[in-house]
N, C-alpha and C positions, 0 to 999 in steps of 0.2 A: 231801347230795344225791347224787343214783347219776349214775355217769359219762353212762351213756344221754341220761340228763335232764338233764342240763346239755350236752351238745351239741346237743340239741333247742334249746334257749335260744339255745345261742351262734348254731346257725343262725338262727334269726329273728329276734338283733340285729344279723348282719350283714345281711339283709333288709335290715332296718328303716335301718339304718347308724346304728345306736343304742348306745351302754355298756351302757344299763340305770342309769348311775350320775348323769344329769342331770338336774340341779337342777328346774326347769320339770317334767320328767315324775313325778321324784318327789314334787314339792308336790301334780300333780295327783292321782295315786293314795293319796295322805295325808289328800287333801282327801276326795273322794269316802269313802274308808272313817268318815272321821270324821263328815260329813253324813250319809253314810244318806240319798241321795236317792234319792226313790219314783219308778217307771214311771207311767205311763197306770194310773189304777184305773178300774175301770167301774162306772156308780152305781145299778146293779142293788138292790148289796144297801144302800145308802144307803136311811135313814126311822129311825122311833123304835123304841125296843126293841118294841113290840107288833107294826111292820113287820117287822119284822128276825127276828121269832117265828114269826110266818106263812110268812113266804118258807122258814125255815129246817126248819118241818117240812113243807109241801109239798113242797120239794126232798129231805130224806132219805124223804119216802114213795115220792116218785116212782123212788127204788132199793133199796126192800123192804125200808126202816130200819120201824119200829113206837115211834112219836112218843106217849106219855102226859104229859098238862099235869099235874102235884098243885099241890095248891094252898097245899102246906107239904113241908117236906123231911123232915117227922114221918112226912107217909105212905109214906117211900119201902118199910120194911119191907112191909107189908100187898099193898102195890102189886108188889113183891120177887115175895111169893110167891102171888099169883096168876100170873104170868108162868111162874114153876116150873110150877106146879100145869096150866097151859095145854097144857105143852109135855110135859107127861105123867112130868117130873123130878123125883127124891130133893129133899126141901125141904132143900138142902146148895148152899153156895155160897161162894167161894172170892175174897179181897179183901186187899189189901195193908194199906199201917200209915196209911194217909189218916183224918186221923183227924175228921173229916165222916164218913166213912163206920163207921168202930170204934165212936164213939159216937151212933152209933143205937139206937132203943127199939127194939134186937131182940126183947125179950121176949114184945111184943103178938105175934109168928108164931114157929112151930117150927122156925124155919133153922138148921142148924146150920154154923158159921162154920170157917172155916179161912182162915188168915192166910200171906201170902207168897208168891212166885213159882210157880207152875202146874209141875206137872214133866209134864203131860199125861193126868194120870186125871183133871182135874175136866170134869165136864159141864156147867158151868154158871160164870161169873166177874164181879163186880163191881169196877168202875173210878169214877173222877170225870175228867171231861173238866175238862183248862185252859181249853179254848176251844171254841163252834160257831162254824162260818162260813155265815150266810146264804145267802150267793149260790150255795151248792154243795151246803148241808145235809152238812160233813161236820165230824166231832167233831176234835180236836185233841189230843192227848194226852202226856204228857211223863214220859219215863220215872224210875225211881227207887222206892226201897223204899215208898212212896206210893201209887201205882198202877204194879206193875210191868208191863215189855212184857208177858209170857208171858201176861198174863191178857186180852192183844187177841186174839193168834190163835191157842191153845191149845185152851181151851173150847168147846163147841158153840153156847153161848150165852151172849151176851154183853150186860150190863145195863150204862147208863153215865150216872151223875146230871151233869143240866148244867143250871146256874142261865141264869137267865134273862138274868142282869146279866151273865153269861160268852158270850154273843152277842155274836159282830161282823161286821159286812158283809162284809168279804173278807178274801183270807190276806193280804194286807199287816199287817193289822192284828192279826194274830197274832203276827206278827215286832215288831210294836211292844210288845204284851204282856209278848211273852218279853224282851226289851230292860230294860223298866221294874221286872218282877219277877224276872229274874234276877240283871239287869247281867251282861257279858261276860265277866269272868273266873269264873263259876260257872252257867253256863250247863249245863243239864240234859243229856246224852250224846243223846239221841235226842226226837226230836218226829214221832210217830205220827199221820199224816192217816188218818181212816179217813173214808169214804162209801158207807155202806152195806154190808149185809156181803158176805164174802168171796165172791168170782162168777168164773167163767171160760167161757169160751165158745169156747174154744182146738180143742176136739174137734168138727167137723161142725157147729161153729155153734152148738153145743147148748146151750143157756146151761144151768150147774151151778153151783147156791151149794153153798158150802161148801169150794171146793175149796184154800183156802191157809187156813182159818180158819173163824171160828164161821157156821154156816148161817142164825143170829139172831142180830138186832142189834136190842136194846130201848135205845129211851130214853128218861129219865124226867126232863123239864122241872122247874124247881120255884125258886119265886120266892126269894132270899134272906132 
């Protein structure tokens, strides 16, 4: 601990006119970290997964996300590259070791793959979202050679399969996710909120996508 910061400390336990080392204080914050108890949730995004589907592309529409339902996760190829072909892009697209994503029937389209971390020439990048969150319509995403970061805010565009069953009404319940699938000692280095893509509006008001990351943000719903 740096000298600085422990005289920060000291000052606010002699405040407090506290050790830091009492019994009662410390049962309480032993208690608390091992509970996990929740704030106030608000039950916006509470209903069943077809509510929690609605809400959640309503709200990424409503910040210039581009929401497609497939009705298998077979079509995501076909679905892929139309998306490219829209936006006037090399049928070339760039995707980490998820392997949902590796083994897809690429064959049915002419995409051609590249594998691993974005160094910033791709135009174009596929992810799997861990989580949506309803009530805000933003994707969730957790880094590692799976879905790496580089490939959120690298590419100009950005394509991100999220199952249906991977909807949850708020970010509380994201933090439970990560909890249940991780456990705490191998928790994932980063967890990537995105909602909709990258925008600033810092200059005159001007609102500009694109300015820290992709100008597009596709996603592509698809039921387990």
């Amino acid at each position: 601990m740096s000298s600085a910061r422990e005289e920060i400390l000291a000052n606010i336990r002699r405040g407090l006119a506290v050790t830091g080392q009492e019994a009662p204080r410390k049962l309480e914050v032993s208690t608390r970290l091992s509970q996990k108890p929740r704030g106030l949730v608000p039950q916006r995004g509470a209903g069943d997964q077809a509510e929690q589907a609605l809400m959640f592309t309503r709200q990424a529409q409503s910040v210039s996300a581009v929401v497609h339902e497939l009705e298998s996760l077979s079509q995501a190829p076909a679905e892929i590259a139309r998306v490219l072909a829209q936006h006037g892009l090399p049928q070339a697209l760039r995707l980490g070791a998820d392997a949902r994503l590796s083994e897809l029937d690429w064959a049915q389209s002419d995409i051609a793959l590249s594998f691993g971390p974005s160094q910033g020439e791709d135009q174009a990048a596929l992810s799997h979202a861990f989580a949506g969150i309803a009530e805000t319509g933003t994707l969730a995403l957790v880094s590692g050679a799976d879905n790496p970061t580089t490939l959120n805010f690298l590419p100009d565009v950005h394509i991100v399969l999220l199952a249906f069953q991977d909807l949850v009404g708020d970010l509380e319940s994201v933090w439970d996710r990560l909890r249940q699938s991780y456990r705490e000692a191998h928790m994932p280095r980063t967890l990537n909120l995105i909602t909709g893509p990258s925008r600033s509006a810092d200059i005159e008001q001007t609102l500009l996508l694109g300015a820290h990351g992709p100008r597009h943000l596709h996603i592509l719903l698809y039921p387990h």
